[in-house]
C-alpha positions as CSV (number, residue, x, y, z in Angstrom):
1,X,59.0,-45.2,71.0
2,X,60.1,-41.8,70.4
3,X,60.3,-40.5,66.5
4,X,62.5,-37.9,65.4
5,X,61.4,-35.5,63.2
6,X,63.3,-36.2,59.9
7,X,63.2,-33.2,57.2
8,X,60.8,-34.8,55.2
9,X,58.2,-35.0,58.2
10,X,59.2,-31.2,58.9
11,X,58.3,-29.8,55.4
12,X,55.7,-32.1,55.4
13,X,53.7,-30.3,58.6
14,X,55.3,-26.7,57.3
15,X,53.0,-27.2,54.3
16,X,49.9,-28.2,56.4
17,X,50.0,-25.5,58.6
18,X,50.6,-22.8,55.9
19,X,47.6,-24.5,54.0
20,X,45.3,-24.2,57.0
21,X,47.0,-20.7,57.6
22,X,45.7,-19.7,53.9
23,X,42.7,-21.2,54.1
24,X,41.6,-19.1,57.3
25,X,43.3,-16.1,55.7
26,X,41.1,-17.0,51.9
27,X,37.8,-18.1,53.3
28,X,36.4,-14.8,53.5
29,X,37.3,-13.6,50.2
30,X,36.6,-16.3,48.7
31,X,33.2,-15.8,50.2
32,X,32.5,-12.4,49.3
33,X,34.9,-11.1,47.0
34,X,35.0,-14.0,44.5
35,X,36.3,-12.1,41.0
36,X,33.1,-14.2,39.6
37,X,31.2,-11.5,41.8
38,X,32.0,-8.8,39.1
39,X,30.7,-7.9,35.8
40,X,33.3,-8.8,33.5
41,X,32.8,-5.5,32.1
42,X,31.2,-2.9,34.0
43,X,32.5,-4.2,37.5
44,X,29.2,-4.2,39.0
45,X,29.1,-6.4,42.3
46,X,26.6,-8.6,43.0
47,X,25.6,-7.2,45.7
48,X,22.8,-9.0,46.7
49,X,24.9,-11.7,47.8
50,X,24.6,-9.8,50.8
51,X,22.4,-6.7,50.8
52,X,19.0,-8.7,51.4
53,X,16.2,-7.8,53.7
54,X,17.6,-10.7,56.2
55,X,21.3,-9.8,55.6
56,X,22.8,-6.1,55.1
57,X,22.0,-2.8,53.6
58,X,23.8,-0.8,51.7
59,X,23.4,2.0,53.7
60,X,26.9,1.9,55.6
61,X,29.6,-0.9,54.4
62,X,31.8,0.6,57.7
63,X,29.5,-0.8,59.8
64,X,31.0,-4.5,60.1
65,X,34.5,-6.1,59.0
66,X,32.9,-8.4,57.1
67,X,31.9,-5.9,54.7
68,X,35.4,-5.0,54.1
69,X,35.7,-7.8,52.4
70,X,34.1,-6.2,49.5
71,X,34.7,-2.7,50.0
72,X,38.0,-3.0,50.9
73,X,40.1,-0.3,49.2
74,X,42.9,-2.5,48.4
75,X,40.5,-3.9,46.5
76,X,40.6,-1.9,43.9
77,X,44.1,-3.4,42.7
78,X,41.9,-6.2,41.0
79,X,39.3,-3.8,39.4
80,X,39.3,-4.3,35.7
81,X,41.2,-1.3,34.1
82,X,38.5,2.1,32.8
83,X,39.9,1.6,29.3
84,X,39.2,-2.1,28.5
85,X,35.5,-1.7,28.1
86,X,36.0,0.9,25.2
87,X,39.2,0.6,24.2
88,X,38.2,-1.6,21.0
89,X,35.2,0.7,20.7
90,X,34.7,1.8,17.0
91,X,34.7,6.1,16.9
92,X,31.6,7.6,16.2
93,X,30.9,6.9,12.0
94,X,27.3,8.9,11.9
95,X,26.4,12.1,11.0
96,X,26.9,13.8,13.6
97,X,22.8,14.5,14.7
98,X,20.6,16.9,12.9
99,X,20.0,18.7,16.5
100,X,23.5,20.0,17.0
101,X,24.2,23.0,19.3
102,X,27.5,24.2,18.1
103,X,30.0,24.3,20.4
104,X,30.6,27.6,22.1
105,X,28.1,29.5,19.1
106,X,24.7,30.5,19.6
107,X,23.9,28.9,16.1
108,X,21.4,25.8,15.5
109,X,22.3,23.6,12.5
110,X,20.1,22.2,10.3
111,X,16.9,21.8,13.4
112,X,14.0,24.3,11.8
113,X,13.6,27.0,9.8
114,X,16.6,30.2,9.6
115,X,13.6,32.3,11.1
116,X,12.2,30.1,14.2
117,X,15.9,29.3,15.1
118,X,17.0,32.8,15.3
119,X,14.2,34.2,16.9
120,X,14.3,31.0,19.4
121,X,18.1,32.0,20.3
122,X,17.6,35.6,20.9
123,X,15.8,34.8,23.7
124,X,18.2,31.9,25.0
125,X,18.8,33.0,28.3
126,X,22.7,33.8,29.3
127,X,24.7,30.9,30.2
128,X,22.3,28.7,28.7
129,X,21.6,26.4,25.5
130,X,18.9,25.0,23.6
131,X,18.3,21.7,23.5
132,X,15.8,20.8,20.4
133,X,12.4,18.7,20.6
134,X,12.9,15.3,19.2
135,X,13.8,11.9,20.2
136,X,16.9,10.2,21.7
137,X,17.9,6.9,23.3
138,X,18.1,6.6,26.9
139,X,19.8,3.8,29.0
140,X,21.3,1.3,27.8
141,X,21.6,-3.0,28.1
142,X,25.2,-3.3,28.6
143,X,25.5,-1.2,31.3
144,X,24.3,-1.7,35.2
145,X,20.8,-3.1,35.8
146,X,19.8,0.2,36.6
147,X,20.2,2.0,33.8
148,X,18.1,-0.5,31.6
149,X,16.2,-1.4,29.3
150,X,17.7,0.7,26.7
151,X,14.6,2.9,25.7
152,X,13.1,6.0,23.5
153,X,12.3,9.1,25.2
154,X,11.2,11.9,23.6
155,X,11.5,15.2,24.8
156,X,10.3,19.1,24.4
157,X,12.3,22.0,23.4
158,X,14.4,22.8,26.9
159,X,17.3,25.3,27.6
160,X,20.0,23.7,29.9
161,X,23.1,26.1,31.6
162,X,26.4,25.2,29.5
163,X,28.3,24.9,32.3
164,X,27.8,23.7,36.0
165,X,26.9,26.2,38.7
166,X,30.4,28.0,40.0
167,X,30.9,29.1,43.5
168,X,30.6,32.8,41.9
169,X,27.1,31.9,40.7
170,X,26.3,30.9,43.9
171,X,27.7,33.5,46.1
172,X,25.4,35.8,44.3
173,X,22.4,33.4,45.6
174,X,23.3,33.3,49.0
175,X,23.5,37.8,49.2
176,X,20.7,37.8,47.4
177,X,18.8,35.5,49.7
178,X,20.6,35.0,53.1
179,X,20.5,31.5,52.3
180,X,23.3,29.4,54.2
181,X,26.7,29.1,52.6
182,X,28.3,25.6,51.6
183,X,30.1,24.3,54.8
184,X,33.6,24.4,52.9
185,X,33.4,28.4,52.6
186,X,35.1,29.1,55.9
187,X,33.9,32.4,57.0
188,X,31.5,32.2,54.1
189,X,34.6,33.1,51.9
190,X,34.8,31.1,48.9
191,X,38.0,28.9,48.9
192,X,41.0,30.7,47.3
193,X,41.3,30.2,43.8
194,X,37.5,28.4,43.9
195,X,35.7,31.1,42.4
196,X,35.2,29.4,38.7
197,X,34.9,25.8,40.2
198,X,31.6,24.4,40.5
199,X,30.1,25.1,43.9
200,X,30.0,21.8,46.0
201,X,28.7,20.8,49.6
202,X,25.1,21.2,48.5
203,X,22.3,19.1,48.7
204,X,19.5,18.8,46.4
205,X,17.1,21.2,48.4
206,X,20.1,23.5,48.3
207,X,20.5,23.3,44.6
208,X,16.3,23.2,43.8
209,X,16.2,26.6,45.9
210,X,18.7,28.1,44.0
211,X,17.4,26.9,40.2
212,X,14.4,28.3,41.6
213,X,15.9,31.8,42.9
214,X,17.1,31.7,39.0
215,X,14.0,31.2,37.5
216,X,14.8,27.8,36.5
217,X,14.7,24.5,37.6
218,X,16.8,21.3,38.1
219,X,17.0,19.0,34.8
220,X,15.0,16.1,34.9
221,X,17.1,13.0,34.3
222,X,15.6,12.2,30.7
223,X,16.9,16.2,29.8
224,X,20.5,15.4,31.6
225,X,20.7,12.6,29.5
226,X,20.2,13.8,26.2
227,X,21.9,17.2,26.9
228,X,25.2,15.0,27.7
229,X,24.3,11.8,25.2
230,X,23.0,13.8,22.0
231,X,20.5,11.4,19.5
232,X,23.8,9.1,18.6
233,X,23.5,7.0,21.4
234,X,27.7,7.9,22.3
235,X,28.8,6.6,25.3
236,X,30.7,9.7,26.5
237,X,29.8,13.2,25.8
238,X,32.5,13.2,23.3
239,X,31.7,9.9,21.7
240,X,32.5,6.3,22.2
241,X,36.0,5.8,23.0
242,X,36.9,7.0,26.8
243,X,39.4,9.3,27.3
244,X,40.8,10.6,30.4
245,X,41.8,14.2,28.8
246,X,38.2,14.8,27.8
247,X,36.8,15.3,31.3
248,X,38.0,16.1,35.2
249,X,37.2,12.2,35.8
250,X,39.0,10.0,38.7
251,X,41.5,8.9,35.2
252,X,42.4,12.5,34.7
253,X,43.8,12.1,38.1
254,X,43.9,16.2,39.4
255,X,41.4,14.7,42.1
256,X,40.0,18.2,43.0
257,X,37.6,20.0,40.9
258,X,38.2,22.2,38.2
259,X,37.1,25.5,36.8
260,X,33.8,24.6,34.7
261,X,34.9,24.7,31.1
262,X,38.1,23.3,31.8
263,X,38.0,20.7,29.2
264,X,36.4,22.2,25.6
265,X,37.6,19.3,23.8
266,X,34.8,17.1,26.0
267,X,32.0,18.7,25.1
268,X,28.7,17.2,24.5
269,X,27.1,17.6,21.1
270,X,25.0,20.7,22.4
271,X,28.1,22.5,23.8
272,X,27.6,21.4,27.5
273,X,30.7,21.3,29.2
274,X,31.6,18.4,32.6
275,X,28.6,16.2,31.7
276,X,31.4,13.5,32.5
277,X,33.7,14.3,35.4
278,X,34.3,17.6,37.9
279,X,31.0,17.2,39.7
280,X,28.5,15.0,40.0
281,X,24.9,16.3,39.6
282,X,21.7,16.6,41.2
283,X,18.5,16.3,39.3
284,X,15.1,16.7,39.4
285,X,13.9,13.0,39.7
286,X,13.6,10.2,41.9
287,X,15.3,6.9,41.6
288,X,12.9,5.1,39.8
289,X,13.1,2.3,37.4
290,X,12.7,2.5,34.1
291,X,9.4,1.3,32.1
292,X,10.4,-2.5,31.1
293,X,12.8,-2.9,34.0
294,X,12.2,-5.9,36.3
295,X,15.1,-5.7,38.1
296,X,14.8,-5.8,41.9
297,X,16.1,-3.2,43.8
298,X,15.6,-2.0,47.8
299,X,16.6,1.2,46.5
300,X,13.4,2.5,44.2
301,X,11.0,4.8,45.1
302,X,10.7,8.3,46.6
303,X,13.5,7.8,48.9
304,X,16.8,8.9,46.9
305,X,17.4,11.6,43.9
306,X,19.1,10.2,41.0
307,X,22.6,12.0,40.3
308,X,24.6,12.0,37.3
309,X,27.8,13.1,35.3
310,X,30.4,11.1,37.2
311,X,33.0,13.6,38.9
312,X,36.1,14.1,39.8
313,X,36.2,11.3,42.4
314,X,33.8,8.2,41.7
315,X,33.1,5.1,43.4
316,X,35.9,2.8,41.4
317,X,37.8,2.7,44.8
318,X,35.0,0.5,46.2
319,X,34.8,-2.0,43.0
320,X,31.3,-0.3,42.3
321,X,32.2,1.1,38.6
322,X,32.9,4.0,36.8
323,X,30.8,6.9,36.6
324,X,31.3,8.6,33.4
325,X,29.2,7.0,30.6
326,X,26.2,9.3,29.9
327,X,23.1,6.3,30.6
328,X,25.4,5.5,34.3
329,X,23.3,6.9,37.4
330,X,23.2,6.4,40.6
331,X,21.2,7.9,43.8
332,X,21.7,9.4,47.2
333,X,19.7,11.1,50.0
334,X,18.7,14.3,48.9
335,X,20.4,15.6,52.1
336,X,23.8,14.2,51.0
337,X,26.8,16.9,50.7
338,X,30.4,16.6,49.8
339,X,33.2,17.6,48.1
340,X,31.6,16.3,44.5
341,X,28.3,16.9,44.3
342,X,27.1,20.2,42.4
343,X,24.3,20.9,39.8
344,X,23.3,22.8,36.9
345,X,19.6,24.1,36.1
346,X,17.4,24.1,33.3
347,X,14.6,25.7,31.7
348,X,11.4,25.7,29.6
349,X,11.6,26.9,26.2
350,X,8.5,29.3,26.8
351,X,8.8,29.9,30.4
């Protein structure tokens, strides 16, 4: 017997089909890209959910679709906002430290004696500052597996350059020693209005070479760390409380680099300027953990360089977190150029 299909029967099948329809369309997501996948905080994936031995590395997420269904850009949309992490942050209510490099003055407050201070700055070298001996706190437990445990490091007396290396700097490198220009200098011209910027398109050998021409060397990551984080254990060069006017971060939203200096108000408390935002920076070390951490991680081991400072563009876009917080790092083959990476060096006190 033949049944007509009444308009109950109708909506009725509508509704099945768009629930099978959504459930092919969700599956996936669902799967991979669950919001439970996320730090509630820090937005760190789990990412082992899929980057085992047996399943997929995290060496190129363009590889397969299904890895879009992480690293989707439109993603991003549900990424938790930069501020909420530290927008109830309290400000800073310590002294600020005893080991204070004022900002933009070649004075030393309250460190060691009037006579060892002067005598120790008169032979800063230019473009530099002094960072004194002493202890600081380094990583942190809130943060990323990577950057913990939190931990004490203690440190010598080291000069670090105040700003990052500019495509000026640089320039003078490459007459000097015929070494080859970053790809982005067409004609081995630096790009118009560039010349203050930091220089970018390097790698790490790039950037050890020229610390080295210098006389310097590249900071290890215990001497980034403290030059950006001071012995107060701020979050932010500046102090505790994010701000996107403080540094040429992904926030700021100029998405280009900037002269170095560009941002006095986000100094660090030694007077280093872009320790959070512009470019990202190589340093001396190898992704290693840290002593006390058991985390897992394919990544360890004298394979990557750790770089740090965040930059003007940072990895939010792929739900991976923000850069800027002065414990965050992250690693990358040492051959890796682009438009964010840069460096700055540093120095012995009695070299």
């Amino acid at each position: 017997m033949e049944r007509k299909i009444v308009n109950g029967d109708r909506s009725l099948i509508i509704a099945v089909l768009m629930g099978v329809s959504l459930i092919f369309t969700l599956a996936p997501q669902v799967a991979f890209a669950n919001a439970d996948d996320y730090h509630p905080e820090t937005g760190e994936p789990k990412c082992f959910t899929c980057h085992t031995k047996d399943r997929k590395y995290s060496i190129d997420y363009t590889r397969e679709e299904s890895c879009l269904e992480c690293h989707d850009p439109g993603l991003s949309t549900d990424y938790i906002s930069i501020e909420k992490r530290f927008q109830t942050a309290e400000p800073l209510t310590s002294t600020p430290p005893r080991e204070i490099l004022a900002v933009n003055k070649e004075v030393v407050t309250g460190v060691k004696s009037a006579e060892r201070t002067k005598s120790e700055l008169k032979g800063t070298p230019p473009g530099m500052v002094l960072v004194p001996a002493g202890s600081f706190t380094m990583g942190s437990n809130d943060w990323w597996p990577k950057s913990q445990p939190e931990h004490t490091r203690k440190l010598k007396d080291f000069y670090i350059d105040r700003y990052e290396v500019t495509n000026t700097r640089y320039m003078e490198f490459v007459k000097a020693t015929g070494h080859k220009s970053p790809r982005h200098w067409v004609g081995g011209v630096i790009p118009e209005t560039k010349a203050e910027h930091p220089v970018v398109y390097v790698t790490w050998f790039d950037a050890e070479q020229f610390c080295a021409w210098d006389g310097k060397r590249l900071p290890s990551e215990p001497e980034w760390e403290k030059g950006a984080r001071g012995a107060d254990k701020r979050d932010f060069p500046w102090g505790k409380k994010f701000d996107k006017n403080k540094g040429n971060t992904p926030q700021y939203g100029n998405e280009d680099t900037m002269s170095v200096g560009s941002f006095p108000s986000g100094v660090s408390p030694y007077g280093l300027h872009d320790m959070a935002g512009n470019a990202f920076e190589w340093t001396a070390d190898w992704f290693t953990p840290y002593p006390g951490n058991n985390h897992p991680d394919e990544n360890y081991g004298e394979l990557y360089r750790v770089v740090r400072g965040g930059s003007w563009y940072d990895c939010t876009y792929y739900k991976c977190g923000i850069s800027a917080p002065t414990y965050n790092r992250i690693f990358f083959n040492p051959y890796t150029q682009n438009n964010n990476f840069g460096f700055r060096c540093s120095k012995d006190l009695n070299n």
